[in-house]
TITIVEX-313329 format. One record per residue (C-alpha): residue number from 0; residue in three letters; x, y, z. Coordinates in steps of 0.02 Angstrom, whole numbers, plus 32768, in hexadecimal, padded with zeros to 4 digits. Example, Ala and Ser with C-alpha at 12.3 -4.5 7.8 and 13.67 -1.06 7.14 Angstrom:
2
(0 ALA (8267 7F1F 8186)),
(1 SER (82AC 7FCB 8165)),
END
This chain:
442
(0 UNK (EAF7 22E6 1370)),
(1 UNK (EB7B 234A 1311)),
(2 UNK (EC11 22E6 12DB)),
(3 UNK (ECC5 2338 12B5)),
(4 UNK (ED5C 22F9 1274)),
(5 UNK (EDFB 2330 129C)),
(6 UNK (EE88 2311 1210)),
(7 UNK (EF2F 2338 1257)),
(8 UNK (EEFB 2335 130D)),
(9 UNK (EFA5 231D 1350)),
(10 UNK (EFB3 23DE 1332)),
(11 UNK (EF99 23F7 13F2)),
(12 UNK (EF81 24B0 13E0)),
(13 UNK (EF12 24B4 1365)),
(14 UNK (EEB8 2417 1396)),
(15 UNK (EE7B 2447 1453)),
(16 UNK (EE4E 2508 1431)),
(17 UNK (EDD7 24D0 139D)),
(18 UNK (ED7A 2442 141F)),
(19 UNK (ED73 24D2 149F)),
(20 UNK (ED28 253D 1422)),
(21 UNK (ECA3 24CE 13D4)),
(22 UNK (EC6B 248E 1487)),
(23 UNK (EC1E 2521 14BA)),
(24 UNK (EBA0 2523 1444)),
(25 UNK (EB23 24C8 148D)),
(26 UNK (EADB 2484 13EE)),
(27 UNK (EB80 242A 13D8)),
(28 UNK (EBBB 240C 1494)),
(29 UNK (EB8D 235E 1467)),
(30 UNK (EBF2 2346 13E8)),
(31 UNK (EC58 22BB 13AF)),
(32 UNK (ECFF 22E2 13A2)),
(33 UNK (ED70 2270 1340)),
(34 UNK (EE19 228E 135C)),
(35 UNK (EEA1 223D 12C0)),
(36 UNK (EF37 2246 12B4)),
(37 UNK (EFDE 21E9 124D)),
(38 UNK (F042 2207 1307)),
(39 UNK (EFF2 2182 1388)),
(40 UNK (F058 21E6 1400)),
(41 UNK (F018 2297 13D1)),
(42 UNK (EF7B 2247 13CE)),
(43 UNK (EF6F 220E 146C)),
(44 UNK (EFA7 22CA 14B9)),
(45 UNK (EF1C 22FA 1463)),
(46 UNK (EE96 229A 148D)),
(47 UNK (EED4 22B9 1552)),
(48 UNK (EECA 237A 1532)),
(49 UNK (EE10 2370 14D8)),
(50 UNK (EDD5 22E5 1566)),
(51 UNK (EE12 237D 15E6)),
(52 UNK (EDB7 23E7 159B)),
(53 UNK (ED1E 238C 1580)),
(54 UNK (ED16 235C 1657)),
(55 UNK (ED49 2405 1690)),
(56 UNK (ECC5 2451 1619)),
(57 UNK (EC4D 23C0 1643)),
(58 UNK (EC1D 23AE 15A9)),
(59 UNK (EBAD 230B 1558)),
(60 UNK (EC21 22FB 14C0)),
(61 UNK (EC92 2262 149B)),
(62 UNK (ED5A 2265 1466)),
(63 UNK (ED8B 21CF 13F7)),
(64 UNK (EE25 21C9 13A6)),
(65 UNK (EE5E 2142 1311)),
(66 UNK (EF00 2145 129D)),
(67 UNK (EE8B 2110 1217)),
(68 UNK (EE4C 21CA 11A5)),
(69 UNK (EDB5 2151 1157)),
(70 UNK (ED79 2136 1207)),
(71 UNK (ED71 21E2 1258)),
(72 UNK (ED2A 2227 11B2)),
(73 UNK (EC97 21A6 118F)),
(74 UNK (EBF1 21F1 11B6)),
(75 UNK (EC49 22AC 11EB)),
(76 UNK (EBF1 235B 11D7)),
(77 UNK (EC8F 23C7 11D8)),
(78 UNK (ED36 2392 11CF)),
(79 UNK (EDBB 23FE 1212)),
(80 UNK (EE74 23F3 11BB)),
(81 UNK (EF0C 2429 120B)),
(82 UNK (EF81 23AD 11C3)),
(83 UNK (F044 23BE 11A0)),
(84 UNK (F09A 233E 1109)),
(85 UNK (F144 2337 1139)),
(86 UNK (F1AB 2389 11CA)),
(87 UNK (F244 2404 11F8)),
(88 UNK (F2AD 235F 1191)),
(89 UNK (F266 238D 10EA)),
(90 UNK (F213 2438 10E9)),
(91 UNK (F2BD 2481 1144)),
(92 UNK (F2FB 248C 108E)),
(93 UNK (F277 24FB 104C)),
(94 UNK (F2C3 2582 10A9)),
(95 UNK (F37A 254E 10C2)),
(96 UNK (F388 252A 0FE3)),
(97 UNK (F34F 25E2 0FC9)),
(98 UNK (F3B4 2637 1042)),
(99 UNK (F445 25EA 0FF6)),
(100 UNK (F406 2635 0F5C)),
(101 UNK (F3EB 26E3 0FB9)),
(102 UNK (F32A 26CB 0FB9)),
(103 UNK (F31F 26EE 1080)),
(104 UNK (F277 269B 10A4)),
(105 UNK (F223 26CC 1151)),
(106 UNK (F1A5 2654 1177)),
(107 UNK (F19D 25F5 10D7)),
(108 UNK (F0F0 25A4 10DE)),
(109 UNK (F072 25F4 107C)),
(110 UNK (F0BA 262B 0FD1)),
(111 UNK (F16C 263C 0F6C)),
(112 UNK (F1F2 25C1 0F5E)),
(113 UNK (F1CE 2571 1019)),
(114 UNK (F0FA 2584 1001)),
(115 UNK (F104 2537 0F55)),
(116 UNK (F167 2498 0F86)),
(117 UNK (F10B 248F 101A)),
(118 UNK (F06B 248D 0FAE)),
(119 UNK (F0B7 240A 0F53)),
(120 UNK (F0C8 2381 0FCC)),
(121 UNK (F024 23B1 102E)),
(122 UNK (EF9E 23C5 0F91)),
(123 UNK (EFA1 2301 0F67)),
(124 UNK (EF86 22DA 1025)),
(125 UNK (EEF7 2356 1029)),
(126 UNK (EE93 2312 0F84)),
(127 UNK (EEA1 2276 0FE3)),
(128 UNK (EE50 22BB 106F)),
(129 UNK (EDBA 2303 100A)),
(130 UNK (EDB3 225F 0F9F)),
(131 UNK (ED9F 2217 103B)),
(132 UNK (ED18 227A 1073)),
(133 UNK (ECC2 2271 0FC9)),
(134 UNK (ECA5 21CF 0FFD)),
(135 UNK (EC8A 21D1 10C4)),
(136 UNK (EC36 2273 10E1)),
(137 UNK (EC14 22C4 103A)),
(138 UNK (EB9B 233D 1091)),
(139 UNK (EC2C 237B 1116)),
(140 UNK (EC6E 2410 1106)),
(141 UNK (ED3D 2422 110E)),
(142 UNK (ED7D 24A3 116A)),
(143 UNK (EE44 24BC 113D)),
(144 UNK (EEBF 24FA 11A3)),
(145 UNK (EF50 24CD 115E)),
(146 UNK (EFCA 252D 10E3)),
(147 UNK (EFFB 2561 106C)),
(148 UNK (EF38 258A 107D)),
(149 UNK (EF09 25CA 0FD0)),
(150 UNK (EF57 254F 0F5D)),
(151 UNK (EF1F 24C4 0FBF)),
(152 UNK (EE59 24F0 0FC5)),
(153 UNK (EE7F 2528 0F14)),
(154 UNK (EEBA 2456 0EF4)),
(155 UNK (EE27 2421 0F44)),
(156 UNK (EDAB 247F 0F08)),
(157 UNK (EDDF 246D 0E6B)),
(158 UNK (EDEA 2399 0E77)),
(159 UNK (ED4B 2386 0EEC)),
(160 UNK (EC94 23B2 0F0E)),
(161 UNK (ECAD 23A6 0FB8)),
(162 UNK (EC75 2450 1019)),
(163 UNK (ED21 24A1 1061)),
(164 UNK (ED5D 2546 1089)),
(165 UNK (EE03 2582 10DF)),
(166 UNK (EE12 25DF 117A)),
(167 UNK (EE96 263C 11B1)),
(168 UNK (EEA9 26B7 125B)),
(169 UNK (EEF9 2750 1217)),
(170 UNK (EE5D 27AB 11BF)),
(171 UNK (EE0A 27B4 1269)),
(172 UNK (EEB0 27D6 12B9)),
(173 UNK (EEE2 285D 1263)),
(174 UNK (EE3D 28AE 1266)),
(175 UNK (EE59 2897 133D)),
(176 UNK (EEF3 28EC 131E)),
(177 UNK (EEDA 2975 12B9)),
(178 UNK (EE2B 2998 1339)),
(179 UNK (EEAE 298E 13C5)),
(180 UNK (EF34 2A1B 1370)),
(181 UNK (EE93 2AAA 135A)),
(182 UNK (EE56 2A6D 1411)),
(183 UNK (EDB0 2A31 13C2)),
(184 UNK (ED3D 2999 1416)),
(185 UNK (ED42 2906 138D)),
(186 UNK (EC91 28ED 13AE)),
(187 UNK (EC6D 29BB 1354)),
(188 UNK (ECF1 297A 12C6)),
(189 UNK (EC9A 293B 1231)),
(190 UNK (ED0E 291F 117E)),
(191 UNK (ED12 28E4 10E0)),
(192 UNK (EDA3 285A 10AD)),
(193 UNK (EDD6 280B 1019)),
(194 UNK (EE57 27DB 0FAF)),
(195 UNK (EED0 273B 0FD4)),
(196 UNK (EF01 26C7 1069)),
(197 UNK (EF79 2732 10BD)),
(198 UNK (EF64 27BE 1038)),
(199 UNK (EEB9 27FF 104B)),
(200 UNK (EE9F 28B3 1062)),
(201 UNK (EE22 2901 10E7)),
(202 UNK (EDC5 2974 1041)),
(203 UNK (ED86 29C8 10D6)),
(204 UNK (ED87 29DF 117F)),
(205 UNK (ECFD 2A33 11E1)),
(206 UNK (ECE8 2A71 1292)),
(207 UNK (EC34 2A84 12CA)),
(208 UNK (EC13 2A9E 1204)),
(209 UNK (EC8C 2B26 11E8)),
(210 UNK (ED33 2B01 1176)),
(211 UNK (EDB0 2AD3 120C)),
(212 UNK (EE52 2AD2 1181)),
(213 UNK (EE7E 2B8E 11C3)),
(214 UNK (EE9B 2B57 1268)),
(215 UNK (EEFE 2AA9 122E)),
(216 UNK (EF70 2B37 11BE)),
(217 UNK (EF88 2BA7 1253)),
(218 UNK (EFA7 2B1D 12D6)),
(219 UNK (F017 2AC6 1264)),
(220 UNK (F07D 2B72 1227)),
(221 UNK (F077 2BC7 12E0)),
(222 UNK (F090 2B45 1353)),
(223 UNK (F141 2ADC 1347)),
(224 UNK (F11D 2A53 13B8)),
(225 UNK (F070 2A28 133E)),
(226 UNK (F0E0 2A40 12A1)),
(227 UNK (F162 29CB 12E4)),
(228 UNK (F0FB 2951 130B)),
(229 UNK (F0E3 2922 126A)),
(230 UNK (F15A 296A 11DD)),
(231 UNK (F130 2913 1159)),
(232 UNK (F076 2925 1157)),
(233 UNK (F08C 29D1 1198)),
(234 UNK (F0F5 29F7 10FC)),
(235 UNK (F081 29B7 107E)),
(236 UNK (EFE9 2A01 10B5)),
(237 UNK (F026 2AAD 10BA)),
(238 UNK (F06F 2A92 1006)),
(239 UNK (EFCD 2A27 0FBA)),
(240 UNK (EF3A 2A77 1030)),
(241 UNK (EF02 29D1 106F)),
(242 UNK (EF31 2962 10EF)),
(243 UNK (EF6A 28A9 10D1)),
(244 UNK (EF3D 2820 1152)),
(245 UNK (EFAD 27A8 1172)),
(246 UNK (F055 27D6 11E3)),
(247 UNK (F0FF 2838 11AB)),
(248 UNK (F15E 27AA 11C3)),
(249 UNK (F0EC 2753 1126)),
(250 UNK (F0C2 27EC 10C8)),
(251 UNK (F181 27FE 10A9)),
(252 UNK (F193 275D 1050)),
(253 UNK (F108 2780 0FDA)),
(254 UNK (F12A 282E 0F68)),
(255 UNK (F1D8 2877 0F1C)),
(256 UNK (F209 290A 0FA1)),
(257 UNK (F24D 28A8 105E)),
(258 UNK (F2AC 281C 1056)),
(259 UNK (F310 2835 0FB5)),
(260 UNK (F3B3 2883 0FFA)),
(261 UNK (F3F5 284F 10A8)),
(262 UNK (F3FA 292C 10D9)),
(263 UNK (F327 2923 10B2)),
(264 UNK (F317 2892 1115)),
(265 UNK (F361 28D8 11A8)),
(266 UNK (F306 2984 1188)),
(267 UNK (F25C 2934 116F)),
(268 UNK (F247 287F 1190)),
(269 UNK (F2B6 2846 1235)),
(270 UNK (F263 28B2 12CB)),
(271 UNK (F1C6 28C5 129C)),
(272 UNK (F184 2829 1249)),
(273 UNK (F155 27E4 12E9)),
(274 UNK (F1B4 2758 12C3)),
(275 UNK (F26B 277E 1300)),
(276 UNK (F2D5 2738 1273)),
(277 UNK (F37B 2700 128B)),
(278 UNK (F412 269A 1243)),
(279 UNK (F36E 2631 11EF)),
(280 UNK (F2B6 265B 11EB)),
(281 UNK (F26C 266E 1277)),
(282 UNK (F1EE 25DF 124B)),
(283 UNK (F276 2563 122A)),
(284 UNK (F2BA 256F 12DB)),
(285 UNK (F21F 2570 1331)),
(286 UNK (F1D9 24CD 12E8)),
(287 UNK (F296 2480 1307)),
(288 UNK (F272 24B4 13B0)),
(289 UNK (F1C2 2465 13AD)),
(290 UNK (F218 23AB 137F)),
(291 UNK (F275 23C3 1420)),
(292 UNK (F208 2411 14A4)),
(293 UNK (F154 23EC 146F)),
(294 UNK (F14A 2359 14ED)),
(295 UNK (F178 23B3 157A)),
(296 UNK (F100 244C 154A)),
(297 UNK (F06D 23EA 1538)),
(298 UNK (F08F 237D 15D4)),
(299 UNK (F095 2420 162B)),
(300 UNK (EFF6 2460 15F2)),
(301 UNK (EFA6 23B3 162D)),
(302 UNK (EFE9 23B9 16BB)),
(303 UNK (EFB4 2475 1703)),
(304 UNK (EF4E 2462 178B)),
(305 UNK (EEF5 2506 1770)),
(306 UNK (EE3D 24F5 1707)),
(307 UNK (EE44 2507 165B)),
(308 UNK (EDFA 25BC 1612)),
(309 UNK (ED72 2568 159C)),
(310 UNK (ED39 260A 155F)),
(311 UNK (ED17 2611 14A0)),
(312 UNK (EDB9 2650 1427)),
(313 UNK (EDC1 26BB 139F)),
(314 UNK (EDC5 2638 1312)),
(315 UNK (ED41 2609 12A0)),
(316 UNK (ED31 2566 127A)),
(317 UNK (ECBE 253F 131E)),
(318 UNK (EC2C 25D9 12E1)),
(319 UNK (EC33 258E 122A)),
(320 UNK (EC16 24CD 126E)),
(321 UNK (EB73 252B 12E5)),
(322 UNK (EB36 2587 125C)),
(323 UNK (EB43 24DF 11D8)),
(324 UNK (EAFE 248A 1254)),
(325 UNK (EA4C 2502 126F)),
(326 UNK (EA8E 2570 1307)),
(327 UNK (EACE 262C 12DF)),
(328 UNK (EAEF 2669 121E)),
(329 UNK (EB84 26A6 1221)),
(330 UNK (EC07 2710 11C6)),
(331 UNK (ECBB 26F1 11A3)),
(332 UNK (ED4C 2703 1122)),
(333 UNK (ED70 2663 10D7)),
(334 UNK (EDBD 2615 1031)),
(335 UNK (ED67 25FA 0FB4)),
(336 UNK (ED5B 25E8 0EE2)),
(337 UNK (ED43 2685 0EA4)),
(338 UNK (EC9E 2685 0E44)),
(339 UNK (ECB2 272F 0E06)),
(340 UNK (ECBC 2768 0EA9)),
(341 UNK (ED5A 27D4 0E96)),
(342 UNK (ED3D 27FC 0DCD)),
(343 UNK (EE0D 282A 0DC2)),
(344 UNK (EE42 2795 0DED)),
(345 UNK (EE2B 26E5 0D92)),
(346 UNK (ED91 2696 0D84)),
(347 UNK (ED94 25FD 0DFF)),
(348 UNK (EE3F 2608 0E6C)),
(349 UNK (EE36 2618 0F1A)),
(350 UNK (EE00 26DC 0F66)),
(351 UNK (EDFB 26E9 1024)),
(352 UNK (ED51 275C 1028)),
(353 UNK (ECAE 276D 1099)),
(354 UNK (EC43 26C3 10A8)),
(355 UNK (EBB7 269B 1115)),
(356 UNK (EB92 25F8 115A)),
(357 UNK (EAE3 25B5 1181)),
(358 UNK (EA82 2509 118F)),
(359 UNK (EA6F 2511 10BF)),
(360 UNK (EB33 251B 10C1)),
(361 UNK (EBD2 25AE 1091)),
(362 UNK (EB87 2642 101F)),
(363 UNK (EC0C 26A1 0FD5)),
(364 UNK (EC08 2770 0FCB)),
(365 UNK (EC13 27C4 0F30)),
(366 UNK (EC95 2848 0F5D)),
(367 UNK (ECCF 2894 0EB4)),
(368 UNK (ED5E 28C4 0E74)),
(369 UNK (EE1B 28D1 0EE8)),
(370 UNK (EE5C 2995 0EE6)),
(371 UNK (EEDF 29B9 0E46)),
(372 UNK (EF55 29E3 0EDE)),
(373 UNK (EF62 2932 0F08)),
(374 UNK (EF0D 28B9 0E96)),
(375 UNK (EFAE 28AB 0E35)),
(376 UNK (EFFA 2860 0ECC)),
(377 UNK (EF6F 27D8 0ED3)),
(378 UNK (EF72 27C0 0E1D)),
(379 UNK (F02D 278C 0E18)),
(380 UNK (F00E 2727 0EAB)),
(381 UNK (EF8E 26C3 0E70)),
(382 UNK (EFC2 2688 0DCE)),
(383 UNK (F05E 2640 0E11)),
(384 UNK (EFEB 25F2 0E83)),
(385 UNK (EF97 25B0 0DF8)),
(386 UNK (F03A 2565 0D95)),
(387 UNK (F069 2510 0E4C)),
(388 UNK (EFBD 24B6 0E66)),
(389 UNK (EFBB 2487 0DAE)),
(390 UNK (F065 2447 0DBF)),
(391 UNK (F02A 23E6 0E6E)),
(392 UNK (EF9D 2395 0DFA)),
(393 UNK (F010 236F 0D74)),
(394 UNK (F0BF 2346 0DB1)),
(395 UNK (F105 23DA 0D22)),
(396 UNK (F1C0 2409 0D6E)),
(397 UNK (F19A 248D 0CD9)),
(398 UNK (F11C 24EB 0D39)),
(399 UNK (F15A 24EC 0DEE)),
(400 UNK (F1ED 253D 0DA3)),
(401 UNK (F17F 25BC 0D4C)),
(402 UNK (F11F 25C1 0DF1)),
(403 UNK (F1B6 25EA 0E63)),
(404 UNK (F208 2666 0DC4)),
(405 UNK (F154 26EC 0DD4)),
(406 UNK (F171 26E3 0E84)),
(407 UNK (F191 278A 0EA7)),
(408 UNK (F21C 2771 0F35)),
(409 UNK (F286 2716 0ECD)),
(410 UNK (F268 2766 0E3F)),
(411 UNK (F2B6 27E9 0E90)),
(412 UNK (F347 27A0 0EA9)),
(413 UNK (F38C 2723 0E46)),
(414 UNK (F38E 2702 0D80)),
(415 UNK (F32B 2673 0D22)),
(416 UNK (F3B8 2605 0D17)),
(417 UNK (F3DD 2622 0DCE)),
(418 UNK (F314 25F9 0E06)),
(419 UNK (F331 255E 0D8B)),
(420 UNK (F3C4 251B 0DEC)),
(421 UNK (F36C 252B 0E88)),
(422 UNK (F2D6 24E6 0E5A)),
(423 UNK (F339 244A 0E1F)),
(424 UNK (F38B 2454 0EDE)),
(425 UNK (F2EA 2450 0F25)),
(426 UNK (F2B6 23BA 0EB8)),
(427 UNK (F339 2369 0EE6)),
(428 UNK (F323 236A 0F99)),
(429 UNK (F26F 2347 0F8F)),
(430 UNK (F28E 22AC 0F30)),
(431 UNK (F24F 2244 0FA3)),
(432 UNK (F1A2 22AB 0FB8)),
(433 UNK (F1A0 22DC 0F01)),
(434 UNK (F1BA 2241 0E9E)),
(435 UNK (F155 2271 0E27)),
(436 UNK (F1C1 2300 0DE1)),
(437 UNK (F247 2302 0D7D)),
(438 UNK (F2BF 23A8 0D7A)),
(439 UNK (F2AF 243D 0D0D)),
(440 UNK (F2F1 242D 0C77)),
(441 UNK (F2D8 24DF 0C0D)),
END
C-alpha cells in the first residue's frame, strides 16, 4: 500500500485534482492519502473534497488528515508540496514596493524583486520539510509544486539527499497550445524542452517527425486572433526562433524589453498575458479575492449535486508516483541539478529538462547545450538565482541586493542606488519573516 503525503493540503485546488489523478491508477487506488495542513479549517475542506472523491470513485484508499508535518510524512513514498509561507498580508508588498519604484511586476511569484523575496521566506520552510523527510521517509520522493520553483529545488537539493524534482504545468501546456494553433492532435506532437522553470525553450517541435516551427511562424504571423493570444511569447519567438513556456503574463517580468515603460506595457503585456492586469497585478487581486470568497467557492463545489468527472488531468505528479512505484515508466519535464546536462549553464543549479521516472527512481536527460539565441537569457537568470538562494542560506542583505540589481526588469529601470533603497523597503517590511537580515549597506 502506497502512502502520500500532502504538505500544504489546504490548497483545495491543487489538493483534490492531484487525489483524482493518482486514484485511477490502479496500482495506487489504495493509497493512503495523508492530508496536512497549518489551517485546521482548510484542512478539513479538504479532506471532505478527497473523501468525495474517494466514495463517488469507490475507491479502497483512506483520507487522514493531521496538523502535525512529522506525522503525515513518517513512513511516506512521495510527498507532494504545494505549500504557501505567508499570505496577501506580507507578500502584497513584493509587488506594491516595486511599483512604487516603477518596477510593474505582473504576477510576482517566480523570479525578480517579488520571486526573490518570496524565495526568501519560503526556502527555510522547505529545508525543513526535506530535513524532515531525511528523517521520516528518506526513500520518498518530493514532488514540488510550489514557487518560485527553481530556486527552491535549487535550496533543497543543494541542503539534502532527499530525491525531489519540481513540476510545473506550463511545458505540457504550451506544447497543447502551440498543437492546438497548427490544428495538430497532441498525441502526433512529440518535442524537445529545456532550459528553466518558466524559461525553457521547446529546441524543437515536431509534427509526425517533421519540423512543425514553419507552421507555429505562419500561424503566429498570419493569424491575429493566435498572435494576440499571447503577445509576449509571440514576440519573442519570432525575434529568438524558439518558443518559451511559461505564459505572457510571466515571461514579461523576466527579460529587459515589456514591462519597462508604461507605453510597452500596454503594447505588449496588458491584453495578451492572459492575465488581465489592472490598477495592481492581476495576481495580487485575485488571491485578495481568494481571502474573501474561497469559503463560499469550495462550499459550492461540495455541495453540487451532479457526479464528479474523475477522469485523469493533465498534471504529472500522479504518472511519476505509478512509475516510482513499478507501474508505467514515464516521461516528463521536471527540475532538476544540472549535471552537465545543459553544458552553458552552471554546473549544479536547477535546469527544467527531460527526466524519466521508473521503480529505480528520476533519470535525468542529457540534452546539451541551450541555442546562443536564448541561453543568454537563462544565463542572467540563473545566477541571480544563485546570489538569492545563497543569500536564503546565509542571511547576506549583500546578495539579495545583488540578486534583485541582475534582475533584468529592474535593471531596466531603475539605478543601483535606487534597487538599494528598495531592497532596504522590502527588508523592512519583511522584518518580521526576515529576522535574520539586516539592510544593505554598500
Amino acid at each position: 500500500m502506497t502512502k502520500i503525503a500532502f504538505i500544504g493540503a489546504g490548497s483545495f485546488g491543487f489538493t483534490r485534482n492531484l487525489v483524482r489523478d493518482i486514484l485511477t491508477f490502479p496500482l495506487l487506488e489504495d493509497a493512503t492519502l495523508s492530508l496536512m495542513d497549518i489551517d485546521a479549517e482548510r484542512l478539513e475542506f479538504s479532506r471532505r473534497a478527497v473523501q468525495r472523491i474517494v466514495d463517488e470513485g469507490e475507491y479502497p484508499a483512506t483520507v487522514e488528515t493531521t496538523l502535525d508535518r512529522v506525522e503525515a510524512l513518517r513512513g511516506a513514498d512521495a510527498v507532494l508540496c504545494t505549500i504557501l509561507a505567508g499570505g496577501v498580508d506580507v507578500w502584497q508588498h513584493d509587488i506594491l514596493i516595486p511599483k512604487k519604484y516603477g518596477v510593474d511586476i505582473n504576477v510576482g511569484d517566480t523570479r525578480g524583486p517579488a520571486g526573490i523575496f518570496r524565495a526568501l521566506r519560503t526556502i527555510p520552510v522547505m529545508l525543513d520539510i526535506v530535513k524532515d523527510m531525511e528523517k521520516h521517509c528518506p526513500n520518498a520522493t518530493l514532488l514540488n509544486y510550489t514557487n518560485p520553483m527553481a530556486m527552491l529545488c535549487r535550496a533543497m537539493q543543494r541542503e539534502s539527499f532527499v530525491q525531489l524534482t519540481g513540476l510545473c504545468h506550463s511545458v505540457q501546456g504550451t506544447a497543447m497550445m502551440l498543437a492546438r494553433w497548427i490544428g495538430a492532435p497532441m498525441e502526433e506532437i512529440t518535442y524537445t524542452c529545456a532550459g528553466i522553470n518558466h524559461m525553457a525553450w521547446y529546441l524543437d517541435y515536431q509534427w509526425n517527425g517533421d519540423d512543425a516551427y514553419p507552421l507555429i511562424r505562419q500561424a503566429v504571423t498570419e493569424n491575429e486572433e493566435i498572435y494576440n493570444e499571447e503577445q509576449v511569447r509571440n514576440e519573442m519567438f519570432l525575434h529568438l526562433d524558439y518558443y518559451v513556456t511559461e505564459s505572457s503574463g510571466h515571461n514579461s517580468e523576466y527579460n529587459w524589453w515589456f514591462r519597462k515603460r508604461p507605453d510597452l506595457i500596454e503594447t505588449y503585456a496588458t491584453h495578451g498575458t492572459g492575465w488581465n492586469p489592472g490598477e495592481y497585478a492581476y495576481i495580487l487581486k485575485e488571491y485578495r479575492r481568494r481571502e474573501h470568497d474561497w469559503k463560499d467557492e469550495i462550499e459550492a463545489w461540495l455541495a453540487d449535486p451532479d457526479a464528479l468527472n474523475l477522469q485523469r488531468g493533465h498534471e504529472y505528479a500522479a504518472s511519476i508516483i505509478n512509475a516510482l512505484q513499478g507501474g508505467v515508466p514515464f516521461h516528463f519535464n521536471g527540475n532538476v541539478p544540472n549535471s552537465g546536462l545543459i553544458p552553458n549553464l552552471p554546473e549544479n543549479v536547477c535546469v527544467e529538462v527531460p527526466v524519466y521516472a521508473d521503480k529505480g527512481g528520476l533519470h535525468s536527460i542529457h540534452v546539451g547545450p541551450l541555442p546562443s539565441s536564448v541561453a543568454p537569457l537563462n544565463q542572467i537568470t540563473v545566477a541571480s538565482e544563485e546570489m538569492a538562494v545563497e543569500a536564503a542560506l546565509t542571511g547576506d542583505p549583500h546578495l539579495v541586493f545583488q540578486a534583485i540589481a541582475y534582475d533584468p526588469l529592474t535593471a531596466a529601470v531603475l539605478s543601483l542606488a535606487e534597487i538599494k533603497q528598495m531592497v532596504n523597503e522590502m527588508l523592512e517590511q519583511n522584518r518580521d519573516y526576515l529576522p535574520q537580515f539586516g539592510l544593505f549597506t554598500a
